[in-house]
C-alpha positions in Angstrom: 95.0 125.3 105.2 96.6 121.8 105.3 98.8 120.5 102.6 100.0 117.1 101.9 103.0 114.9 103.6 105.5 115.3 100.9 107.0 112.5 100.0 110.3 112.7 98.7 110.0 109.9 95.5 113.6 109.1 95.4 113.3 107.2 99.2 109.5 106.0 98.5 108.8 102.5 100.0 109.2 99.8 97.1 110.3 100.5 93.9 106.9 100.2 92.7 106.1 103.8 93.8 109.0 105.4 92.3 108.2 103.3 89.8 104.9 104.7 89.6 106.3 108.1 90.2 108.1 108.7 87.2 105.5 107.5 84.7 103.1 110.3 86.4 105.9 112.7 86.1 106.4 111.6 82.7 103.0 112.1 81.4 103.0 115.4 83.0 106.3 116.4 80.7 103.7 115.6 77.6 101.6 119.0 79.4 104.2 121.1 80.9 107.7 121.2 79.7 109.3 122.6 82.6 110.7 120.9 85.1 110.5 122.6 87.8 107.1 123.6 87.0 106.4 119.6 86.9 108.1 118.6 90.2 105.6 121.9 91.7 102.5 120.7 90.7 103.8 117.3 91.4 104.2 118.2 95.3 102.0 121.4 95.6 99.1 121.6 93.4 95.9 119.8 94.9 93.8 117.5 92.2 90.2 118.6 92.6 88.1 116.1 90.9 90.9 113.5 93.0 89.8 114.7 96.3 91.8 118.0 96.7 95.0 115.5 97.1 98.1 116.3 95.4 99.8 113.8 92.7 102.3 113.0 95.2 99.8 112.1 97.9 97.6 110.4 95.3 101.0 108.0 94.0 102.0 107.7 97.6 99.0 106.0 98.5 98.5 103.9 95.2 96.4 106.0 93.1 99.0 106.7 90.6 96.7 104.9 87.6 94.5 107.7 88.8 96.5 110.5 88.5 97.5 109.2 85.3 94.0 109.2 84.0 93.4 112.3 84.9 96.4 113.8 82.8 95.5 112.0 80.0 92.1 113.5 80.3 93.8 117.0 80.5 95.6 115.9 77.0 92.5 115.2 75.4 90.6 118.0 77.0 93.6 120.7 75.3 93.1 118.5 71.8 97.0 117.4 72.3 96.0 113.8 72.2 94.0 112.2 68.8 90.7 110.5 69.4 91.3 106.9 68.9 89.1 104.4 67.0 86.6 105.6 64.3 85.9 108.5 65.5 89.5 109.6 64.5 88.3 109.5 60.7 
């Protein structure tokens, strides 16, 4: 099995990507609380419907807006997120 480079966010090139890093990670705090749970899933956990890629491999090559669709996806799938526009009412 091969996993992805990990790429350690603090010494990303640019600080768009650590930049782009932490709002991931931040969205991922609005599904999973713990931390080190987080930074795990972050670096371990491969995406399937984003290629089998991890968020870490997805942010490192510019696919953070991506990975960040995808969790908001996740909110709305568990009902943590309201339905916006009229069919909120």
């Amino acid at each position: 099995m091969s996993y992805a480079r990990i790429v350690d966010i603090r010494s990303a090139p640019g600080p768009a990507r650590k930049s782009h890093a932490w709002q991931v990670l931040r969205e991922a705090a609005r599904l999973e609380p713990d931390e080190d749970a987080r930074i795990a899933w972050y670096r371990e956990d491969p995406i399937g419907v984003l290629g089998r890629e991890t968020a870490e491999a997805l942010v490192a090559s510019g696919r953070y807006e991506e990975v960040l669709a995808f969790l908001r996806g996740v909110r709305r799938d568990l009902g943590l997120e309201a339905p916006h526009g009229f069919g909120a009412f």
